[in-house]
Backbone as CSV, one residue per row, in Angstrom:
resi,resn,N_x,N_y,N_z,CA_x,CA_y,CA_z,C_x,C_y,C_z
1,UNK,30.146,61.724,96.806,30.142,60.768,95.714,28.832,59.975,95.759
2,UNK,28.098,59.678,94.564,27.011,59.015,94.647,27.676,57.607,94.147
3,UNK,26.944,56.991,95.062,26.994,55.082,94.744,26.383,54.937,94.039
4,UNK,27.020,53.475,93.318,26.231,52.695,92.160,26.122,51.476,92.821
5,UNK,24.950,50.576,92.277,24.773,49.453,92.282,24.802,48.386,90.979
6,UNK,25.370,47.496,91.128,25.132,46.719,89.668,24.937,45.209,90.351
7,UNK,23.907,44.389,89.750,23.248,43.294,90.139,24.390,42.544,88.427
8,UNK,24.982,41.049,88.921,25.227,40.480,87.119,25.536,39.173,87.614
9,UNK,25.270,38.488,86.949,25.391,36.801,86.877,26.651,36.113,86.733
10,UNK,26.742,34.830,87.969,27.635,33.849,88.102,27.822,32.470,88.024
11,UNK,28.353,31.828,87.336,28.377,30.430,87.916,28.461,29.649,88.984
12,UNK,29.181,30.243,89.283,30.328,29.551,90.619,30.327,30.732,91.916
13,UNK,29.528,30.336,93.199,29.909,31.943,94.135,30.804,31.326,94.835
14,UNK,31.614,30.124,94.874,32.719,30.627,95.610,34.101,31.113,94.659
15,UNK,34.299,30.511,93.506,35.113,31.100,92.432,35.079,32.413,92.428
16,UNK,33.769,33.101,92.769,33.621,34.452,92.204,33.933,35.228,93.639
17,UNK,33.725,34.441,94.713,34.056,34.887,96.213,35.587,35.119,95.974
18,UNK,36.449,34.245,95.606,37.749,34.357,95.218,38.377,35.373,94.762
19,UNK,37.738,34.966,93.126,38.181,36.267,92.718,38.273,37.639,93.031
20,UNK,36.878,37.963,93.488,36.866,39.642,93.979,37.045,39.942,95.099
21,UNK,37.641,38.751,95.930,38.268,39.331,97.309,39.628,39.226,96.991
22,UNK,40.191,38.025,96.565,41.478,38.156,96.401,42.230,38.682,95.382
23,UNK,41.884,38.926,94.244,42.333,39.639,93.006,41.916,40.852,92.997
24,UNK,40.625,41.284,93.543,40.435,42.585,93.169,40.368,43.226,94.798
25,UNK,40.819,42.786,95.634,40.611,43.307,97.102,39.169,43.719,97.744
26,UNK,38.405,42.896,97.145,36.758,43.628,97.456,36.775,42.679,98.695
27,UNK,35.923,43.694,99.422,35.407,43.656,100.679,33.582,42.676,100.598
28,UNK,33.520,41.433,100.948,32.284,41.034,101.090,31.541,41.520,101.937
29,UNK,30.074,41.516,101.641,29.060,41.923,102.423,28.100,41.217,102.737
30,UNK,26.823,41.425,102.683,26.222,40.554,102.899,25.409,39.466,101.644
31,UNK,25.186,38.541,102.231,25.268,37.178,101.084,23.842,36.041,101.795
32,UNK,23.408,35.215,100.422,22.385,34.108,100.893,22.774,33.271,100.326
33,UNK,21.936,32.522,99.879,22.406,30.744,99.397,22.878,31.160,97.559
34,UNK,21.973,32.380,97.271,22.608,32.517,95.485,22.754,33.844,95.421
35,UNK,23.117,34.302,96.483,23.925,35.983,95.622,25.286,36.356,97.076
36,UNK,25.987,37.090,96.899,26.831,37.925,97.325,26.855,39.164,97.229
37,UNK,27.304,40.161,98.223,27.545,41.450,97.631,28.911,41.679,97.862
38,UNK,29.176,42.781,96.894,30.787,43.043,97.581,31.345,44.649,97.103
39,UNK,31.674,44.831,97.821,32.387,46.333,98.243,33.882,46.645,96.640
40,UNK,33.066,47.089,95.616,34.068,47.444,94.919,34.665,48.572,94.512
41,UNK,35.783,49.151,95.355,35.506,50.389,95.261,34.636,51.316,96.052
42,UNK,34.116,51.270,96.979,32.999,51.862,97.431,31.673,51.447,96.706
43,UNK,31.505,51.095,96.136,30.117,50.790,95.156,29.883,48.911,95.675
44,UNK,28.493,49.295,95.203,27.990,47.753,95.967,27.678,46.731,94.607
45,UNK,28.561,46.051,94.458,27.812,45.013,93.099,27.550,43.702,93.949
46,UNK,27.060,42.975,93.175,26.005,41.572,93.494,25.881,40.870,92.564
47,UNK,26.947,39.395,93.252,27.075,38.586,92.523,25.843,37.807,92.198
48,UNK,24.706,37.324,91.429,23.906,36.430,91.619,24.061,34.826,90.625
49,UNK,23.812,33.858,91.428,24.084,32.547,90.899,23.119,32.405,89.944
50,UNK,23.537,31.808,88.780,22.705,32.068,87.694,22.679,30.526,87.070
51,UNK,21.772,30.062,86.354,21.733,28.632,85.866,22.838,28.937,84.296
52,UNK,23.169,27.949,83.965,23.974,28.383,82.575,25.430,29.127,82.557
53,UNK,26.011,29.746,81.862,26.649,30.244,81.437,26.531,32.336,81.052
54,UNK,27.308,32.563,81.235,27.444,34.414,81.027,27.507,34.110,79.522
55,UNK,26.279,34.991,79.117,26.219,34.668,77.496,27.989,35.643,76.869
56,UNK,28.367,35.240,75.693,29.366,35.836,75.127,28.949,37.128,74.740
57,UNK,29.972,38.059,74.800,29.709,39.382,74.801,30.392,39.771,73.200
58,UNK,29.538,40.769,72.533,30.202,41.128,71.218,31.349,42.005,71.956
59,UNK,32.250,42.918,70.551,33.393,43.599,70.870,32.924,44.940,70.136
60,UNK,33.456,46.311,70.493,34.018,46.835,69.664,35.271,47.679,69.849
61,UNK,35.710,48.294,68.704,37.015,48.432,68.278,36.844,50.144,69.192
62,UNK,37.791,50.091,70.227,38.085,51.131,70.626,39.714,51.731,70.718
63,UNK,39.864,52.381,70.078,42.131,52.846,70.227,42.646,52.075,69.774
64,UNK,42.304,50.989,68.655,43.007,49.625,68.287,42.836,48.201,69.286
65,UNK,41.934,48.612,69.782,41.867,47.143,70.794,39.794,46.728,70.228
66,UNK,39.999,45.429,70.656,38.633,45.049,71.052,38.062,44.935,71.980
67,UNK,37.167,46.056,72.481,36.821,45.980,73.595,35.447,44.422,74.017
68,UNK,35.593,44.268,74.715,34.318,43.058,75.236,33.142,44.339,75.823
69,UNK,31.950,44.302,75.093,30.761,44.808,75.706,29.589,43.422,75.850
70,UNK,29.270,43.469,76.853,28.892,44.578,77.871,30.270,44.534,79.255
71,UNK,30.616,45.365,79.666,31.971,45.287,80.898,31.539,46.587,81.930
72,UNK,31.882,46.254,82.922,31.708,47.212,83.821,33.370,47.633,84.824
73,UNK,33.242,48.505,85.491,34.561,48.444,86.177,34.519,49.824,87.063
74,UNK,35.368,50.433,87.396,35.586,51.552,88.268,36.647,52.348,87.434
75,UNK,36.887,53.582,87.843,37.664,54.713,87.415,38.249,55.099,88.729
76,UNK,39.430,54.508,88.283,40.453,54.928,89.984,41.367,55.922,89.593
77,UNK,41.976,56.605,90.938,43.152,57.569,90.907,44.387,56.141,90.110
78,UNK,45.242,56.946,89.332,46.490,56.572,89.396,47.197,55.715,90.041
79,UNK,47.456,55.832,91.343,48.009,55.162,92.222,47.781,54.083,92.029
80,UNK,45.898,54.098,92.813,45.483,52.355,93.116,45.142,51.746,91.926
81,UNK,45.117,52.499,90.779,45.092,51.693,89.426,46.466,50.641,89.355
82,UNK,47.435,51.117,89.654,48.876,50.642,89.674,48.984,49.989,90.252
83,UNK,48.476,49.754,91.567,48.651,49.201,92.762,47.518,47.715,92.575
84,UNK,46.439,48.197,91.684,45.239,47.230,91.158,45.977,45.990,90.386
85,UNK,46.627,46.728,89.289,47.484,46.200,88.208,48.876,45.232,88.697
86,UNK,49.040,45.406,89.866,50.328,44.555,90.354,49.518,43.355,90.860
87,UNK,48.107,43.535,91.974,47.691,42.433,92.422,47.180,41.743,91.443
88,UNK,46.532,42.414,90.498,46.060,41.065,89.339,47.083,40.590,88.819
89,UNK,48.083,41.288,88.745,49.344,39.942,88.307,49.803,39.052,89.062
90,UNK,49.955,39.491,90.382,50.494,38.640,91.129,49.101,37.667,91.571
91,UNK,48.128,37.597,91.637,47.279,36.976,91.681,47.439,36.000,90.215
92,UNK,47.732,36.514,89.405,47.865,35.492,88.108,46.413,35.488,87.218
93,UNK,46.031,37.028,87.492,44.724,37.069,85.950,45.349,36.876,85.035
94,UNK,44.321,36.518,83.957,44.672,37.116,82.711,43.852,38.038,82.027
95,UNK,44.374,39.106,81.537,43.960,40.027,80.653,43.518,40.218,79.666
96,UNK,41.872,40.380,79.493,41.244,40.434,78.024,42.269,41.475,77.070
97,UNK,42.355,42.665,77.843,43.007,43.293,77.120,43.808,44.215,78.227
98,UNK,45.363,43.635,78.001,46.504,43.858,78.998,46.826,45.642,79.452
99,UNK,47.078,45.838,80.496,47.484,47.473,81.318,47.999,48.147,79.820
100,UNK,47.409,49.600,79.804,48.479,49.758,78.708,47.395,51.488,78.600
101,UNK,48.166,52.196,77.825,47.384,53.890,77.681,46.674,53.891,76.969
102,UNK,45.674,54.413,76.650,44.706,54.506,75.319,44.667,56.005,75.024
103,UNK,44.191,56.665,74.257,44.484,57.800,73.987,45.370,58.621,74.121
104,UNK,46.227,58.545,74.226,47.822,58.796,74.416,47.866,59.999,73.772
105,UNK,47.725,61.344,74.257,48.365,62.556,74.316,46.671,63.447,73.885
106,UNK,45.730,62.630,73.822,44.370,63.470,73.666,44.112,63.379,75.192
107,UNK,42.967,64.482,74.919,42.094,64.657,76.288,41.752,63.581,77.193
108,UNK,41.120,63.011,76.591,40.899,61.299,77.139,41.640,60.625,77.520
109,UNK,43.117,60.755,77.420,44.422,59.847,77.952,43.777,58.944,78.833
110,UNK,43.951,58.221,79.132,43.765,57.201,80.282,44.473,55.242,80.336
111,UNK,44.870,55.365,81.075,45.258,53.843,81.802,43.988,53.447,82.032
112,UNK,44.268,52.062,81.261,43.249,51.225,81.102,43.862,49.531,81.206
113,UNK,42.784,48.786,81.735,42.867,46.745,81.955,41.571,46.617,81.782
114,UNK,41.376,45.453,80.895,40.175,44.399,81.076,41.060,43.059,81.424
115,UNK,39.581,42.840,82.181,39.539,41.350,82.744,38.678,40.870,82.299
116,UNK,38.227,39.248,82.845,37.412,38.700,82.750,36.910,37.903,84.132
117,UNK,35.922,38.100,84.745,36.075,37.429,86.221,35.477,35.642,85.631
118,UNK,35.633,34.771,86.865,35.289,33.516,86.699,34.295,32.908,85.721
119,UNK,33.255,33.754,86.027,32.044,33.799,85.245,31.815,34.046,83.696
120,UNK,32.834,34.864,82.908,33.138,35.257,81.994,32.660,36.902,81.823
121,UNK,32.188,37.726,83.198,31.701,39.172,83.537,33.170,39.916,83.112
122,UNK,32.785,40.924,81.656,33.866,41.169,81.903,34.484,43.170,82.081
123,UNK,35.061,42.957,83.053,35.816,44.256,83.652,36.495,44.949,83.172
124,UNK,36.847,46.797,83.437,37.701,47.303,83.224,38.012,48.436,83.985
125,UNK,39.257,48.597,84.804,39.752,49.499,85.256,40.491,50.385,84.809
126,UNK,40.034,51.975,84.806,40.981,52.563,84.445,41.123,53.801,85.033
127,UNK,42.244,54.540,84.842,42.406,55.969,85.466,43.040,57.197,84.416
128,UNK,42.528,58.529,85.483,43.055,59.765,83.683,44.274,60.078,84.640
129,UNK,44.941,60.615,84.131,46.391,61.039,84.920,45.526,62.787,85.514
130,UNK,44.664,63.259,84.498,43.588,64.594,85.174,41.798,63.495,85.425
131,UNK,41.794,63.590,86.044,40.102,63.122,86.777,39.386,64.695,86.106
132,UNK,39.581,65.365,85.734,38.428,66.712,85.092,38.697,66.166,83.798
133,UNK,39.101,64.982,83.031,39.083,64.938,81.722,38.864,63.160,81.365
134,UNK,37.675,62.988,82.196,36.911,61.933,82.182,35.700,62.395,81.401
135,UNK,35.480,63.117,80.852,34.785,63.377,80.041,34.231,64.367,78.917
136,UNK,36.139,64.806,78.974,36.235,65.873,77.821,36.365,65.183,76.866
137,UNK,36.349,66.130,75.606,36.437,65.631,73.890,36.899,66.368,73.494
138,UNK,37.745,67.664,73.874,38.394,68.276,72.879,39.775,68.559,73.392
């Protein structure tokens, strides 16, 4: 598997320390006075403290929902999608746009959540019930 990196802006690093250790189970790494890294998924993102505010993100209309762009997130098996989806509840997120199927009986099927972390960065996890049809179209 090749790693990704994604560098994105925060207000708050201990809010955001919070969040992605305790809501999303990320593993911290190493950190200075204005950034963090953290283990999401295997992939390394980096929180950096930013002056201001996470500018507002436009939407568009994907399966009947509005999606928030720009969002980033991971593509998990099944399982820990499920298993993802219980701790953000019980952690008490809230959901840009709540657990639920999108493409429902096409190729693309997939379980899908957005979030929004502290900052207003906002996330989405999802999984295909087939991983070989992450990027079919017919």
């Amino acid at each position: 598997m090749t790693l990704f990196h994604l560098a994105f802006p925060v207000a708050d690093l201990e809010q955001t320390r919070d969040f992605y250790v305790n809501a999303l189970g990320c593993r911290s790494g190493r950190e200075a006075e204005t950034w963090i890294d953290f283990d999401l998924f295997g992939h390394q993102i980096s929180a950096h403290l930013t002056q201001g505010s996470v500018s507002d993100s436009v939407q568009n209309a994907v399966d009947g929902d509005r999606v928030p762009i720009p969002h980033f997130g991971c593509i998990l098996d099944l399982e820990t999608w499920h298993l993802l989806k219980e701790k953000l509840i019980t952690y008490g997120a809230h959901f840009e746009i709540g657990p639920r199927v999108r493409f429902a009986g096409q190729p693309g099927e997939q379980a899908t959540m957005f979030l929004r972390d502290p900052s207003g960065n906002a996330l989405e996890f999802k999984a295909f019930a087939d991983i070989k049809n992450v990027f079919e179209t017919d």
